[in-house]
N, C-alpha and C positions, 0 to 999 in steps of 0.2 A: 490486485488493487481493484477495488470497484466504489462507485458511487451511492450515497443512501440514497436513500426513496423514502425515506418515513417522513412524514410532517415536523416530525422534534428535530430531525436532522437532517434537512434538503441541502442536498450539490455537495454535503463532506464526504471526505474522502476514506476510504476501508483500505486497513493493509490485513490483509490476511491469509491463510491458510490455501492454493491454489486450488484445493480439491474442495474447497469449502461450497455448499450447497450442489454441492454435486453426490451421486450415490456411493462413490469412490471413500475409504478410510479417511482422514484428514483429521490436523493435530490440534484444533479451535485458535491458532495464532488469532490476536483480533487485535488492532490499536487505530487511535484516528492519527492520521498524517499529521492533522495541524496541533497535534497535542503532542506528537513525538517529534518537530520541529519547535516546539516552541520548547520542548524541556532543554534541545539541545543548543540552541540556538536562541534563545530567547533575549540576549543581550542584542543582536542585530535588528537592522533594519527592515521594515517592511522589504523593501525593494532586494535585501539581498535574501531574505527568507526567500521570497519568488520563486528567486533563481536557483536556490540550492534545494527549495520541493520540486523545480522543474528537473533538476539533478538527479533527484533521488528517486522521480517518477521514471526517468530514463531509466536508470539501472535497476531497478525493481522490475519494469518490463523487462530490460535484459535478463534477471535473474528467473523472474518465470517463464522466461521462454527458455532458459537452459533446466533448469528444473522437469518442465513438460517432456523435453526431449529426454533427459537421463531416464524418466519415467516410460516416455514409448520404448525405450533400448531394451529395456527388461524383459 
């Protein structure tokens, strides 16, 4: 998960590829948060989206940090 930097898209959110912009192989995943929230969820409310990109931002860190580790075990 990382943050843009470009001017067309300042403070949105990157899910992507863990190895991505690094020199390491990596498989180009690329999607924005608030568009993969909004196809899923798109009937809710402001205030529960919030809560469930805070959700999803948890376990997405969760999941790259297990992903990195099965990665160093190798």
């Amino acid at each position: 998960m990382q943050e843009s930097g470009t001017a067309k898209n300042p403070d949105r959110i990157i899910l992507g590829c863990f190895y991505y912009r690094m020199e390491q192989h990596h498989c180009n995943y690329f999607v924005w948060l608030d568009k993969l929230i909004a196809k899923h969820f798109g009937h809710e409310d402001d205030n529960d989206v919030q809560g469930r990109m805070a959700m999803l931002e948890n376990r997405l860190e969760q999941l790259e940090f297990k992903i990195e580790d099965e990665y160093e075990g190798k």
